[in-house]
C-alpha positions as CSV (number, residue, x, y, z in Angstrom):
1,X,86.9,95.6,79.8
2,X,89.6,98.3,80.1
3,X,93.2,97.1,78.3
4,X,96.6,99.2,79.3
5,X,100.1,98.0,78.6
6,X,98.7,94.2,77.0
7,X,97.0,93.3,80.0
8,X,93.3,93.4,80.7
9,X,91.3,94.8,83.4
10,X,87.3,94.1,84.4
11,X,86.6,97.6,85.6
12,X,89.1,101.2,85.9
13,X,88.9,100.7,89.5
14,X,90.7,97.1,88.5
15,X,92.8,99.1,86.0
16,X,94.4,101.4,89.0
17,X,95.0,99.0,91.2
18,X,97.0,97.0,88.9
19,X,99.2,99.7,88.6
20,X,99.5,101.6,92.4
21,X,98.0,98.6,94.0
22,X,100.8,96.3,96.1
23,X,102.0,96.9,99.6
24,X,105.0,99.3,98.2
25,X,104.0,100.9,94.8
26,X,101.5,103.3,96.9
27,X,104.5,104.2,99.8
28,X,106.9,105.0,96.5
29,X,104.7,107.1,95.1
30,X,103.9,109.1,98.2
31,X,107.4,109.5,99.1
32,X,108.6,110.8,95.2
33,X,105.3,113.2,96.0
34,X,108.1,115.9,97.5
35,X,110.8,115.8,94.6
36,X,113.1,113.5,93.5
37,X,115.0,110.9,95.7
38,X,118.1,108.7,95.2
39,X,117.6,104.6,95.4
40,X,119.2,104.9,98.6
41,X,117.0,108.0,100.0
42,X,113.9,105.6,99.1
43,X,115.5,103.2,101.2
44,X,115.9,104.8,104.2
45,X,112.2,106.2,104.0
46,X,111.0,102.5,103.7
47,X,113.4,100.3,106.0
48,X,111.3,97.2,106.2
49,X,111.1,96.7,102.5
50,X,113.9,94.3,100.9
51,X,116.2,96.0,98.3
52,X,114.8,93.5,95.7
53,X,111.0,94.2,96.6
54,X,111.9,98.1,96.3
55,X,114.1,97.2,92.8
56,X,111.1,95.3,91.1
57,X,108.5,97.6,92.2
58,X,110.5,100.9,90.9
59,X,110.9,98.9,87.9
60,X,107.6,98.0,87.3
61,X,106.5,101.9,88.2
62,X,109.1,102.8,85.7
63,X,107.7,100.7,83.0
64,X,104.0,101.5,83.8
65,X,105.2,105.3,82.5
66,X,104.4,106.2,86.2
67,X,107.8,106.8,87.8
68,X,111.3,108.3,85.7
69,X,114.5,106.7,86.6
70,X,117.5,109.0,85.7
71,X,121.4,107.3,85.9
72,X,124.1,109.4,85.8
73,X,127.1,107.6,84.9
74,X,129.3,111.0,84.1
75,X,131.6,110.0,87.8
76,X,131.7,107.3,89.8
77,X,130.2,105.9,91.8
78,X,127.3,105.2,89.9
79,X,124.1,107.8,90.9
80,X,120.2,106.6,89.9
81,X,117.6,109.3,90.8
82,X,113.8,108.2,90.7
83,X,110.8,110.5,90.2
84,X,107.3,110.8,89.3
85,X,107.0,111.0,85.3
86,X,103.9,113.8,84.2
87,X,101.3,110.8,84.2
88,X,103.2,109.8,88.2
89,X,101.9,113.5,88.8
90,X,98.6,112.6,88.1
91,X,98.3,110.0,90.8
92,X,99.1,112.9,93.6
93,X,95.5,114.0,94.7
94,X,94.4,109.4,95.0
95,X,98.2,109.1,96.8
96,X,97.6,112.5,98.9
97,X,94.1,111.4,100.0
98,X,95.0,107.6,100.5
99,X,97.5,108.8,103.3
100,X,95.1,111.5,104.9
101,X,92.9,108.8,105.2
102,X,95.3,106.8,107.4
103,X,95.6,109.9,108.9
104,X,92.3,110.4,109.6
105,X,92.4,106.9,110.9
106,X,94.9,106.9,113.1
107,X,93.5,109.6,114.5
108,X,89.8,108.0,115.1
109,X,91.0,104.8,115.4
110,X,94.6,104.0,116.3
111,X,97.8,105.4,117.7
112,X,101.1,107.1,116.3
113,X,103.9,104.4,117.3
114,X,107.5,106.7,116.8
């Protein structure tokens, strides 16, 4: 048994999918892979995902220690930047090899739809 964050996990395998697994958390992650990006920025990148998925999953990131949310409050209108903490960074290479394999699939498999 592998414990992280109060809650257990059968296997690491288990353990890492509890905290990229989901049909967002993964997308996030690969988009914060190039640099930091406003709520709204993620938004955009993602259109088919509801602002209140994209709010609880960047949340959930956030407390996982996986992604940073920074607010700047010194101006309005209110600015909240999101990007990947040091242990966030650590998830590139499974993220970066995750997407070449749809990628690759595409490729074999499918077809790019623009």
């Amino acid at each position: 048994m592998y414990k992280f964050k109060g809650k257990e996990y059968p296997c690491c395998a288990s353990l890492t999918m509890g905290i990229i697994g989901g049909k967002w958390k993964t997308v996030i992650l690969y988009h914060l892979i190039g640099g930091t990006l406003r709520y709204n920025e993620l938004r955009k990148e993602m259109p088919t995902v509801t602002e209140r998925t994209l709010s609880l999953q960047l949340k959930t990131l956030e407390e996982d220690g996986i992604v940073k949310r920074k607010v700047y409050t010194s101006k309005p209108p209110l600015k909240v930047e999101y990007s990947l903490t040091d242990l966030g960074k650590t998830l590139i290479p499974l993220i970066q090899s995750i997407a070449d394999w749809g990628v690759y699939l595409v490729a074999e498999k499918g077809e790019v739809l623009v």
